[in-house]
RODO-2510 file (C-alpha; in nm, 4 decimals, decimal comma):
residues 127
     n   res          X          Y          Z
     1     x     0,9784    -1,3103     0,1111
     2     x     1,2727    -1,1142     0,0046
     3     x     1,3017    -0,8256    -0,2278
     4     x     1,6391    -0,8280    -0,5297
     5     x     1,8847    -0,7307    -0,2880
     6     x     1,8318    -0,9818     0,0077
     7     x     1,6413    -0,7950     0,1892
     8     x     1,2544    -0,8500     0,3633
     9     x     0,9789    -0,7041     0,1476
    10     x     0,8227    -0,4144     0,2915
    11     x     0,4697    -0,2920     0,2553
    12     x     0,3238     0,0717     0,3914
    13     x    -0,0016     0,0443     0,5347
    14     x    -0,1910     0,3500     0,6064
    15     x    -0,4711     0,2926     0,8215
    16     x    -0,6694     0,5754     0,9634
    17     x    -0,9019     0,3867     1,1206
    18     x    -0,7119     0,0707     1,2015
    19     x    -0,9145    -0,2190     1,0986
    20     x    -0,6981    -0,2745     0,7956
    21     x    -0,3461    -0,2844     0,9674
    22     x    -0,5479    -0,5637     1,2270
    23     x    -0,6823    -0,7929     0,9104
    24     x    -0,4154    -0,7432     0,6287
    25     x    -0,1328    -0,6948     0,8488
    26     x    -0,1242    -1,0188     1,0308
    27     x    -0,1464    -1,2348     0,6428
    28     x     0,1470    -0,9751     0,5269
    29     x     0,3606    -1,0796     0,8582
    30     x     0,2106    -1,4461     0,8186
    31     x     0,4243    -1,4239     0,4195
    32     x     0,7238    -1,3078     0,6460
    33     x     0,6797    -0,9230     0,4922
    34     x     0,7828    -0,6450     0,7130
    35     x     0,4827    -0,4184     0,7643
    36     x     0,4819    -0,0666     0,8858
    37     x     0,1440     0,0851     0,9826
    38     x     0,0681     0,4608     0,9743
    39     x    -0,2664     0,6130     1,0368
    40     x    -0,2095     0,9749     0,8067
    41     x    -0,1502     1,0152     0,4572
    42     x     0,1586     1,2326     0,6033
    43     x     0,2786     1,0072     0,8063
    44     x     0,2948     0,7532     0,5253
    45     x     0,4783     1,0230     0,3295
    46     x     0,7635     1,0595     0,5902
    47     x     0,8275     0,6603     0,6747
    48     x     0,8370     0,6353     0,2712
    49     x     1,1321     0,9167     0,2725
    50     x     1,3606     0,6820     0,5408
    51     x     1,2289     0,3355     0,4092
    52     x     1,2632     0,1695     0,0599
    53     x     0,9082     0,0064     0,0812
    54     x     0,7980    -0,2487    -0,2182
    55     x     0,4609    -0,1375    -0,2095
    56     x     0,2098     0,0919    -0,0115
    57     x    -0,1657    -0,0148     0,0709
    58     x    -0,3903     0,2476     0,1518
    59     x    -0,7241     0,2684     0,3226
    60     x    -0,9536     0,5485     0,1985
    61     x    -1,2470     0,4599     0,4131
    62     x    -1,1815     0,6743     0,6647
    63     x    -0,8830     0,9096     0,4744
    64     x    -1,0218     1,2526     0,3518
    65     x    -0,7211     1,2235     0,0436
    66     x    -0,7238     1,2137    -0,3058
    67     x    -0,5668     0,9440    -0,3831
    68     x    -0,3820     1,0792    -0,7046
    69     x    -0,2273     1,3538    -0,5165
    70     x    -0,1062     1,1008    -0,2173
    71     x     0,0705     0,8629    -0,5166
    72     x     0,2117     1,1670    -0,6201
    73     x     0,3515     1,2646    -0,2957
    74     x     0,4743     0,9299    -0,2074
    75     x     0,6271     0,9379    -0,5925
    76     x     0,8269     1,2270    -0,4787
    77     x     0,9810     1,1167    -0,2051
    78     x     1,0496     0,7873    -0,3266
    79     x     1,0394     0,7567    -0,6865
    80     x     1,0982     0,3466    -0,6677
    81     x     0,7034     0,3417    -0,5361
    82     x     0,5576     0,4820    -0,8652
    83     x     0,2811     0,2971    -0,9687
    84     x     0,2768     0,0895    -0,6262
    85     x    -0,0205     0,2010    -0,4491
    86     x    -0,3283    -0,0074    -0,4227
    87     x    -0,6389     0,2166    -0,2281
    88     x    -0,8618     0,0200    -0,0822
    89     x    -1,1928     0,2244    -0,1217
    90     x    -1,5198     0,1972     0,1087
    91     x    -1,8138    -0,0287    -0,0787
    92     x    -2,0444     0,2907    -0,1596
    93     x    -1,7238     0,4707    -0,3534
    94     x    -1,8228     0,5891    -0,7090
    95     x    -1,6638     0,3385    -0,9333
    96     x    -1,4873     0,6235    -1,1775
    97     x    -1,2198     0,4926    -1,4431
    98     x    -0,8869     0,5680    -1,2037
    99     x    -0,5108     0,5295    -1,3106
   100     x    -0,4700     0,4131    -0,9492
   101     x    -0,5380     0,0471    -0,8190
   102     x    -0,8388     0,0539    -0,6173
   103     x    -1,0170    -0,2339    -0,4683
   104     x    -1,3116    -0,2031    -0,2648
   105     x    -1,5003    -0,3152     0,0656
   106     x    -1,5899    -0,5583     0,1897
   107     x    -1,2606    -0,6826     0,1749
   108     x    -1,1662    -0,9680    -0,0237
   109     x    -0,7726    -1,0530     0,1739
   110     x    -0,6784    -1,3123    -0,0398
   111     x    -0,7027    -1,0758    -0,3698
   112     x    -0,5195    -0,7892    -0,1667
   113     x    -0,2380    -1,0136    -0,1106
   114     x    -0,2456    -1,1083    -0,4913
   115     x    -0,2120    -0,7194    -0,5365
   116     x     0,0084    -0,6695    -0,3393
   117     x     0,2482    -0,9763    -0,4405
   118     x     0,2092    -0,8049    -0,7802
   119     x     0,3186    -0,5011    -0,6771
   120     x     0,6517    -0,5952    -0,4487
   121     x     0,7327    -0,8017    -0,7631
   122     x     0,7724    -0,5076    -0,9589
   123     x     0,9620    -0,3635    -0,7584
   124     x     1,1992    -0,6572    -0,8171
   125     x     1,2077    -0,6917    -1,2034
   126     x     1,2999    -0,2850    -1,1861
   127     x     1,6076    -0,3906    -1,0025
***
């Protein structure tokens, strides 16, 4: 899958505890997107400030973050990834009204990819 100007898609995954890299990862690769892995919300941070990633999937299971103030830090260092992040949230999260996209455990793969498909493709109609 390639993004407007030719290039792979690219989707951030940040992963503290690793079991979403192992299970999403391998269907992103599987749709020929390049996937980088990270396991800190500041890691994720500094691989979005040397990479133009289409969109960033985040794992808040076993991330002490909020995940408005990690959008917002992504946002700054690469504006193009506004509105971009999905959070995948553990099962017994509070289910509060959230201008972020948040899905929630167990985890349902085939409607992440949807999500995410969504999200790369936005990144194309912006151009």
């Amino acid at each position: 899958m390639q993004n407007n100007n030719g290039a792979r898609r690219a989707v951030l995954l940040v992963d503290p505890a690793g079991d979403l890299s192992l299970a999403l990862g391998e269907q992103l690769r599987a749709r020929c997107i390049e996937v980088t892995v990270t396991n800190t919300p500041l890691g994720a941070v500094r691989a979005a400030m040397t990479i133009a990633f289409d969109a960033v999937v985040c794992d808040l299971q076993a991330a002490s973050m909020n995940p408005a103030g990690f959008e917002a830090a992504i946002e700054r260092v690469r504006p193009s990834l506004a509105g971009r992040c999905l959070f995948v949230a553990p099962s017994e999260a509070p289910r509060v009204f959230s201008e972020s996209m948040i899905t929630y455990r167990p985890l349902d793969l085939p409607e992440i990819l949807r999500t995410v498909a969504f999200l790369a493709a936005q990144n194309f109609q912006r151009g």
